[in-house]
C-alpha positions in Angstrom: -34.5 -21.9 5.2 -32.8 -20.7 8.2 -29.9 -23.2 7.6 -29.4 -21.9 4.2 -29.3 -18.1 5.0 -26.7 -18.6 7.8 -24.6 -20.9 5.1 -25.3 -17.5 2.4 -23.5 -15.7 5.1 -21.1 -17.8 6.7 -19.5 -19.2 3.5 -18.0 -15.5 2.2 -16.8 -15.6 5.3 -14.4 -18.5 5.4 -14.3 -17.9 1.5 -12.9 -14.6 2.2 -10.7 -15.6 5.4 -8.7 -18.5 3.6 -8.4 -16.0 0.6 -6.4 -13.0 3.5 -4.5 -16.6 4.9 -3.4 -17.3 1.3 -2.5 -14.3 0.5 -0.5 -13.5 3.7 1.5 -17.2 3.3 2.4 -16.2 -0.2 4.1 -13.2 0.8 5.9 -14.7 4.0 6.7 -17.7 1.6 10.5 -17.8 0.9 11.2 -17.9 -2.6 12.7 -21.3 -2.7 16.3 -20.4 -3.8 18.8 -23.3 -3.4 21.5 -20.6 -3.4 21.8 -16.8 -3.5 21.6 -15.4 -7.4 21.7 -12.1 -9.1 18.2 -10.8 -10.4 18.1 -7.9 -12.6 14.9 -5.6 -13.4 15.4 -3.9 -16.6 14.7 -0.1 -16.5 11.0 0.4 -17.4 9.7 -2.5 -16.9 6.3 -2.3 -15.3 5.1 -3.8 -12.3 2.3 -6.7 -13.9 5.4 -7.7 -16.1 8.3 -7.9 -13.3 5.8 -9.9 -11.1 5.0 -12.1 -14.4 8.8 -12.4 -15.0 9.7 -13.6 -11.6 6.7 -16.2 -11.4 8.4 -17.6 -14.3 11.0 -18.3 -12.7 9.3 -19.6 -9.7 10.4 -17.4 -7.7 6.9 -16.1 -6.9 3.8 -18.4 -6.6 0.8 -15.7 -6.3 1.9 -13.1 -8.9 -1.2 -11.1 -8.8 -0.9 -11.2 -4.7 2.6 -9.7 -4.8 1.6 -7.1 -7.3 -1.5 -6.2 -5.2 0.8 -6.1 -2.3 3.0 -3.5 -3.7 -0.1 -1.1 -5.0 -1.7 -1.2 -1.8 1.8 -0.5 0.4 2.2 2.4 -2.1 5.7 0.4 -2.9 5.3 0.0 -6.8 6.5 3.3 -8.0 9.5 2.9 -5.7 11.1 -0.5 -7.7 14.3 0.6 -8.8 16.0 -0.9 -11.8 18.9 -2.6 -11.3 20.8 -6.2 -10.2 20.0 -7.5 -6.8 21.2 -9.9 -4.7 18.5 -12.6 -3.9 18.9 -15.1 -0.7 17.3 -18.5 -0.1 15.8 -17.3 3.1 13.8 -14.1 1.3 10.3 -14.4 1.2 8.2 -12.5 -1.7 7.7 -9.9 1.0 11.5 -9.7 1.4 11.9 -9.3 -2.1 9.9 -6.4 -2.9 11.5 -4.5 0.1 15.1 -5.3 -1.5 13.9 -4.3 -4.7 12.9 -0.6 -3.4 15.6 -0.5 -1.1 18.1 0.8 -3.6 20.6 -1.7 -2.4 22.0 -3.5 -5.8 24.8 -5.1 -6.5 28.1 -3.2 -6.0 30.7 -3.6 -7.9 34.3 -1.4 -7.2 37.0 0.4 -9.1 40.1 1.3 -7.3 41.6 4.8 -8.5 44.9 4.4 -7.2 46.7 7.7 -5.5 49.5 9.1 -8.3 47.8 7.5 -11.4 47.0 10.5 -14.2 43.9 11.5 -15.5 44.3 9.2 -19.0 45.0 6.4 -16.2 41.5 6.9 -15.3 39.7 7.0 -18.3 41.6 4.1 -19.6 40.1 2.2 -16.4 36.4 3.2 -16.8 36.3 3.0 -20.5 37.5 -0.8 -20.2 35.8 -1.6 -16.6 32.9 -3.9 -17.7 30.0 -2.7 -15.7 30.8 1.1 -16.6 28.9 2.3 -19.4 31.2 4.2 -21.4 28.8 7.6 -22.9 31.3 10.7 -23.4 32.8 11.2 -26.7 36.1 12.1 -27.1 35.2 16.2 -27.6 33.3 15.8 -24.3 35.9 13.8 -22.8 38.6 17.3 -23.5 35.7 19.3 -22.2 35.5 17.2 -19.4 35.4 20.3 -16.9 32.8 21.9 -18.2 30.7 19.5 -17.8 31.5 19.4 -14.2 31.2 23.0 -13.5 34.5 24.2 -13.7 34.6 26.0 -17.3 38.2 25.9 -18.8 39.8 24.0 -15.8 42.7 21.3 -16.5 41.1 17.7 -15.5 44.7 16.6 -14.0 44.4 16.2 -10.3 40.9 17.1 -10.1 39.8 13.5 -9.0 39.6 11.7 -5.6 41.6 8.4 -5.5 39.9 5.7 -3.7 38.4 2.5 -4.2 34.0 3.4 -5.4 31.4 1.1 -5.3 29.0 1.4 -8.2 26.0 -0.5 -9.7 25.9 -2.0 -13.3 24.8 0.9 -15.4 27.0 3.9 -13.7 28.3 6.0 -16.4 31.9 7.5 -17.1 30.3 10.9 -16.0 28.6 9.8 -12.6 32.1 8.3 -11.8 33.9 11.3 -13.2 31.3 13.5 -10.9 31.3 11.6 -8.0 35.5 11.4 -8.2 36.0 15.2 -8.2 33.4 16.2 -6.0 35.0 14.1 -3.1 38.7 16.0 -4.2 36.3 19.3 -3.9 35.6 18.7 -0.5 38.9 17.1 0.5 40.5 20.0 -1.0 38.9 22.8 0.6 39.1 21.0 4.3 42.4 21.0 3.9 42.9 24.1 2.8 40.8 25.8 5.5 43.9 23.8 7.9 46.7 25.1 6.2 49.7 26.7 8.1 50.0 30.2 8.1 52.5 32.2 5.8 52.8 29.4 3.1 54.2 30.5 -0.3 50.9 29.3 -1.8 48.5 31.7 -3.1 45.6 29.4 -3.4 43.9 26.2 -3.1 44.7 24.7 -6.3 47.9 25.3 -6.3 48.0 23.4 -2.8 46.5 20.5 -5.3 49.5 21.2 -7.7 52.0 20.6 -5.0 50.7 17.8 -3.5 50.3 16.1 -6.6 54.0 16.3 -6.8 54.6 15.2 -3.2 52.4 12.0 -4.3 55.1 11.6 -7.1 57.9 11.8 -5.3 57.7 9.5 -2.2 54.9 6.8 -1.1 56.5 6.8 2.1 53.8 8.0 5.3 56.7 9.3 7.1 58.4 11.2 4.4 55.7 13.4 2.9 55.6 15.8 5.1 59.4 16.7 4.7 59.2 16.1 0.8 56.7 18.7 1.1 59.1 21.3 3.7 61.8 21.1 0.5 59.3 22.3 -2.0 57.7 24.9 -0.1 61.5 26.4 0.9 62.4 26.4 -2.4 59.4 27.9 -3.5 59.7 30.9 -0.7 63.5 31.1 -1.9 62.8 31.3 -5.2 64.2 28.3 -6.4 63.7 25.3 -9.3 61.9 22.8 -7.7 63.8 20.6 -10.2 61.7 17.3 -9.6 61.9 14.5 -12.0 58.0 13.5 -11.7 57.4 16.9 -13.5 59.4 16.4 -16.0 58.1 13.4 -17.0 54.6 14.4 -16.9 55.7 17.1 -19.6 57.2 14.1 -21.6 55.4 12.6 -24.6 56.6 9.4 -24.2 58.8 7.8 -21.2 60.6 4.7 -21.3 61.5 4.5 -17.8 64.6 6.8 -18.1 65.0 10.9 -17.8 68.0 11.8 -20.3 70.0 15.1 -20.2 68.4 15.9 -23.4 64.8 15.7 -21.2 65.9 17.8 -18.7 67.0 20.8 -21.1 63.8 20.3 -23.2 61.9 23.6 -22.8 58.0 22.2 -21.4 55.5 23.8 -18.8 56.3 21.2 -16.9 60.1 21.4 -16.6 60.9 22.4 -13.2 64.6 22.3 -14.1 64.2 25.2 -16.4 61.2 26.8 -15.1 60.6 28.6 -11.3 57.7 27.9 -9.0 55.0 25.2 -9.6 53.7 23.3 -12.8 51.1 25.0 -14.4 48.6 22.1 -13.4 48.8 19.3 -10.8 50.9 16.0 -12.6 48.8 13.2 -11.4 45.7 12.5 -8.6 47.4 13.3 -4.9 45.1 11.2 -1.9 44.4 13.2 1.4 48.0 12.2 3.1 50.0 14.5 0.0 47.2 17.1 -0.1 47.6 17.4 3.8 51.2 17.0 3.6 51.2 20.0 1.1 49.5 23.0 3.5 51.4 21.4 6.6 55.1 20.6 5.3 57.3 19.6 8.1 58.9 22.6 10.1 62.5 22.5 9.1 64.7 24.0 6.0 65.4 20.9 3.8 66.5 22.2 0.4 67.3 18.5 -0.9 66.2 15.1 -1.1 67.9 12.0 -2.6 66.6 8.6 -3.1 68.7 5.8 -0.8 67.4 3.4 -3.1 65.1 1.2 -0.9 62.6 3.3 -1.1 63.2 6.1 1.3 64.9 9.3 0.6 68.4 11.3 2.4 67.2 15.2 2.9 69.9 17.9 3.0 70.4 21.4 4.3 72.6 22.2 1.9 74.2 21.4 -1.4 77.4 20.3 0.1 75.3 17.5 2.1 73.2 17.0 -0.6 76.2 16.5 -2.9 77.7 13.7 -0.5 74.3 11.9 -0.2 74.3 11.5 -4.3 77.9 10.1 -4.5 77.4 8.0 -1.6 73.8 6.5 -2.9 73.6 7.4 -6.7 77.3 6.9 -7.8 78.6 4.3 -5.4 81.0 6.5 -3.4 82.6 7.8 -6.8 83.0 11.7 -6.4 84.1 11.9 -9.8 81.3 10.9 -11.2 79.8 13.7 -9.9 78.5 16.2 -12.5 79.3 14.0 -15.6 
């Protein structure tokens, strides 16, 4: 009688203590991976059917103990949706702090610095893990979906290389893009010299979009920038090709005579001061080049041809540097 009471109270017990043991190897248990391999939870799936999902594919041996594990660490609500990167060494308690860890699979889109707004939305709608969702009405009204009613979209977008996960929309992107240009913007701003013939930040963002046209050279932006701001406290025509361009419908690689008299916002031939909007997405080396141009009273800039430009004081220089590197040391080809 005796023996049997103890046994009534020893056997829950040990029935109970190999159950805790069980349940503890099965989460430190690694998931048996041969190799590392992408795992994606669908959005909405419960908790029951994701622990289901990955016991059939062995990847868990005591469903019912993992999802108790994650109700009772107050962790099931916090499974984000998503592709994640599994490794053979994981255990099933690994997993389920990866899984609420927000740390998917990244994948990246480089917005190079110079390319155009339609460049961009050319490389999101056809990047294969962004999910394409504004129509071509919201695409125009781009802005104001960004909080910038009636604003031009050119130049209003950070270029750098973004990690994403599977799923990011166009918009995020888009959002994302031109709130790091927000910031960039108004840092540089706030360090802008003194006395500059600009009477705000954007068109700071105009001119530096221009300086990103004109030279990829570190050591040159800052001078390309000390032309244009001259000319602009002088009163002059920029008269840069990149403008013109921009105002082009179609370019074939070559600017015509015929371009540069063609009457277009963007023709700073015919037209004083800045574009009416920036021609292309400046990074922060043109933006900063813009509010601190170099300190000296360039006027003129020619390209040597390798790359790097000639910059002039005055027109008589400047003259001399385009017969000697555009026309091959033949004055009187000059002005044809």
């Amino acid at each position: 009688m005796r023996r049997s009471w103890v046994l009534a109270l020893v056997l829950p017990f040990l029935l109970g203590l190999a159950l805790v043991v069980d349940y503890q190897r099965s989460l430190n248990r690694p998931l048996g991976l041969a190799e590392p391999m992408v795992y994606q939870v669908a959005p909405g799936t419960s908790l029951r059917r994701l622990a289901a999902e990955l016991s059939q594919q062995d990847l868990l041996q005591r469903p019912r103990y993992w999802e108790f594990h994650a109700r009772r660490s107050d962790l099931a609500a916090r499974i984000r949706a998503g592709e994640f990167e599994l490794l053979p060494e994981m255990t099933a308690r690994d997993l389920l702090t990866l899984l609420t860890s927000g740390q998917m699979v990244q994948y990246s889109l480089t917005v190079p610095e110079g390319w155009t707004f339609r460049q961009l939305l050319v490389a999101l709608h056809t990047h294969p893990y962004i999910t394409v969702t504004l129509e071509d009405e919201e695409v125009a009204g781009i802005m104001n979906l960004l909080g910038m009613p009636d604003a031009h979209p050119e130049g209003w977008f950070f270029p750098d290389t973004y990690a994403f996960p599977r799923g990011t929309t166009d918009l995020e992107f888009l959002r994302r893009a031109h709130q790091r240009m927000q910031r960039a913007l108004h840092e540089v701003w706030e360090e802008r010299q003194p006395n500059l013939p600009l009477q705000s930040a954007y068109e700071a963002l105009i001119l530096a979009s221009i300086i990103e046209r004109e030279t990829g050279r570190a050591d040159e932006r800052e001078r390309v920038s000390a032309v244009f701001t001259e000319r602009l406290r002088r009163g002059m025509r920029l008269q840069t090709d990149p403008t013109v361009i921009y105002g082009m419908e179609q370019f074939d690689g070559r600017i015509r005579r015929s371009d540069l008299r063609r009457d277009t916002p963007y023709n700073t031939y015919l037209h004083a001061g800045l574009p009416p909007t920036p021609i292309g997405l400046p990074g922060l080396a043109s933006l900063r080049a813009a509010v601190n141009p170099a300190d000296e009273e360039v006027l003129f800039f020619v390209s040597r041809g390798d790359g790097s430009h000639h910059f002039s004081k005055t027109y008589e220089e400047h003259r001399r540097a385009v017969i000697d590197y555009l026309l091959g040391g033949d004055a009187s080809r000059y002005g044809r």
